[in-house]
C-alpha positions in Angstrom: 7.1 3.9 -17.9 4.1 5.1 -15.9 3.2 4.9 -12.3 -0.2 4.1 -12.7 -1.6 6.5 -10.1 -2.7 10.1 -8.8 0.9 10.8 -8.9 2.8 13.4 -6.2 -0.6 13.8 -4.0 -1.2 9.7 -3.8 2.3 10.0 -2.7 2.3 12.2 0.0 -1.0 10.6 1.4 0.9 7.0 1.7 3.6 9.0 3.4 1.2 11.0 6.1 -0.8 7.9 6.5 2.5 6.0 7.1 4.3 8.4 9.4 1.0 8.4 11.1 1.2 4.7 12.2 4.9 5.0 13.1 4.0 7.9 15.6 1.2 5.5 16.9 2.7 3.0 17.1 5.9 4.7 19.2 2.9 6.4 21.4 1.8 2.6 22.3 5.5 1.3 23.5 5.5 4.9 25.3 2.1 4.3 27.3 2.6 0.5 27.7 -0.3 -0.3 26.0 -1.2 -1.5 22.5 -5.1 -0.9 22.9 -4.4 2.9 21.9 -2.1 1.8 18.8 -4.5 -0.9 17.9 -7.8 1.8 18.3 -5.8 4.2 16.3 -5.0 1.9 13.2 -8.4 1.0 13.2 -9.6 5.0 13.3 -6.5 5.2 10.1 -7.2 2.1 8.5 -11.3 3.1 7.6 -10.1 7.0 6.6 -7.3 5.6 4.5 -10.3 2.6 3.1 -12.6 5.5 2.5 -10.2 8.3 1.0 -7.7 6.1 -0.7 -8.2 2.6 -1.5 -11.7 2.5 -2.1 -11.4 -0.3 -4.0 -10.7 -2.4 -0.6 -14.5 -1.9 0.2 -15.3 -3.8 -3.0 -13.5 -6.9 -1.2 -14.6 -10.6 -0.5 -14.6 -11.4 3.3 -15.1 -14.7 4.6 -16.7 -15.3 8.4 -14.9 -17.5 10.8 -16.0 -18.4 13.8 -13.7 -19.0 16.9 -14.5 -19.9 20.4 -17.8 -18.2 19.8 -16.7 -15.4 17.9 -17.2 -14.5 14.6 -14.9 -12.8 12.5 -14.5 -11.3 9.4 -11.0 -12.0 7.0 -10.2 -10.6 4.0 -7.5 -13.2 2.5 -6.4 -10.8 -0.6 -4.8 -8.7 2.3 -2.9 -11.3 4.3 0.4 -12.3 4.8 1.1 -16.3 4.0 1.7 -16.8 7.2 -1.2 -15.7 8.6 -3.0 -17.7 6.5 -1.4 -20.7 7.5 -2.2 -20.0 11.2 1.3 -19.5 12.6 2.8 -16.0 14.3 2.9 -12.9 13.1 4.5 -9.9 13.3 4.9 -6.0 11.9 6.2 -7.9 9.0 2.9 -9.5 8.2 1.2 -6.2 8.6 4.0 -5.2 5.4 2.6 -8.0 3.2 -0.8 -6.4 3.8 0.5 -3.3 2.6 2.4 -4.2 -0.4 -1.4 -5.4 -1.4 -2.2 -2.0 -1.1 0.3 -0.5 -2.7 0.0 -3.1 -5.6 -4.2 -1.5 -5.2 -2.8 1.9 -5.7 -0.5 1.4 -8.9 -2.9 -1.3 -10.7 -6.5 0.5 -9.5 -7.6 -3.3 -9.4 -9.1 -5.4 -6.5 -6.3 -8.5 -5.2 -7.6 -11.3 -6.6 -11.0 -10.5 -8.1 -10.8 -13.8 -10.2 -10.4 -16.4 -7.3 -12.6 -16.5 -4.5 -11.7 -17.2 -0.3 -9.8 -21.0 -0.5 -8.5 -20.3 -3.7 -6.2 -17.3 -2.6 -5.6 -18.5 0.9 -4.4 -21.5 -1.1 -2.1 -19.8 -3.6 -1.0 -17.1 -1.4 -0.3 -19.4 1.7 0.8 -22.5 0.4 1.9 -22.1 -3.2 3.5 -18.5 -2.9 1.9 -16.9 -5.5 1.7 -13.1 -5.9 -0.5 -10.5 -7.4 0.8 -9.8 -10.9 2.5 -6.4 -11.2 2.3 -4.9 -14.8 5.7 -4.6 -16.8 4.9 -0.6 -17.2 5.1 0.0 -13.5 7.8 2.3 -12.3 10.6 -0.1 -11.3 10.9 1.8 -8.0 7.3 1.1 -7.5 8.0 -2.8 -8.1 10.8 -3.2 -6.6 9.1 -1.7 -3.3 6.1 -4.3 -4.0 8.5 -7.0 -4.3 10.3 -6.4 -1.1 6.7 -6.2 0.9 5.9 -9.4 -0.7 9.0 -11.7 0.3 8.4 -15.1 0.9 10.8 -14.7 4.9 8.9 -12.0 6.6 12.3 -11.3 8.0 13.7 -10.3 4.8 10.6 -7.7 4.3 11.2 -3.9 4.8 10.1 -2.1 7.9 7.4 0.6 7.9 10.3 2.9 8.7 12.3 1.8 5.7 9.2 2.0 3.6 8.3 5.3 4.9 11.7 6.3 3.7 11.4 4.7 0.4 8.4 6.7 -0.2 9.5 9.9 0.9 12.6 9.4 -1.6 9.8 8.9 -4.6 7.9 12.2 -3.0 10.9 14.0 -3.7 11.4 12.7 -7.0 7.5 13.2 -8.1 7.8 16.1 -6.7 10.8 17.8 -9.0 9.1 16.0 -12.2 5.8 18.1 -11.4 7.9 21.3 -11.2 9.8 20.4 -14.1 6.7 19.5 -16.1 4.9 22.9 -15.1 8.5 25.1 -15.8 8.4 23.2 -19.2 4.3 23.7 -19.9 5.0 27.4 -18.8 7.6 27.7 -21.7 6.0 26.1 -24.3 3.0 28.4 -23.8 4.8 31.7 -23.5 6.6 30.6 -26.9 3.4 30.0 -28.3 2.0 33.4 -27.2 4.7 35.2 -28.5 4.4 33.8 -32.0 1.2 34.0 -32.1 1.1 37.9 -31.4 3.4 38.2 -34.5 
């Protein structure tokens, strides 16, 4: 079974990157204002677009213009329930992720075969979800899975998914050490023999 990315380091950049958005957005209920969380997820979301996911600039965006304004969406990323206009919460925000975290293990873009109406469709009014390959760490899917439920109440927090992660750092992180201990074995075994 294989993860199907950078391994350890990919790992411990969700978890930074994660931790990062907890801390900010603890720092906006402590100043009473969300225009410093909201500034700094902006500032987090184009480093983590432009050092991680680079595959999210490849995206389709659609323009939509509201009482004047025009915005940019990018459907592949959103929660069902924003796409069928009603509220949403932190939970929607964990949909978004699981798309990202689909993005890390797969290295493909959300979607690439359907264009705007057709995902906003299926996502938002037929709840379908991104494939997730049968070789993909069950941790991994399982994780997905959870980000991607139907009742947005029923999703994981940031918190619990900061947690989740940190339990797979761990884990990646005694496999490496394994895997090097093992590497340096083999080698010094091989040395030896080939000295007599």
């Amino acid at each position: 079974m294989k993860l199907k990315m950078s391994g350890p380091k990919s790992v411990i950049t969700i978890c930074d990157n994660l931790d990062r958005l907890l801390r900010t957005e603890e720092q906006s209920t402590t100043f009473g204002t969300k225009a410093l969380a909201a500034e700094e997820l902006s500032e987090m979301r184009t480093k983590v677009d432009e050092d991680d996911f680079i595959l999210s600039k490849c995206s389709k965006s659609t323009s939509l213009k509201t009482d004047g304004d025009i915005i940019k969406i990018q459907p592949q990323w959103m929660a069902p329930e924003v796409l069928r206009s009603e509220p949403s919460t932190e939970k929607s925000d964990v949909f978004s992720y699981g798309v990202v975290l689909w993005e890390l293990v797969t290295q493909k873009i959300p979607w690439d075969t359907r264009n705007t109406m057709q995902v906003v469709g299926a996502v938002g009014f037929m709840d379908d979800r991104l494939e997730i390959p049968t070789d993909t760490d069950p941790q991994w899917a399982s994780m997905i899975q959870s980000c991607w439920d139907s009742d947005p109440q029923h999703r994981p927090s940031f918190q619990e998914l900061l947690e989740r992660l940190q339990v797979l750092q761990k884990q990646y992180t005694v496999e490496a050490q394994t895997e090097r201990k093992r590497a340096g074995k083999g080698a010094g075994k091989m040395s030896a023999k080939d000295e007599s």
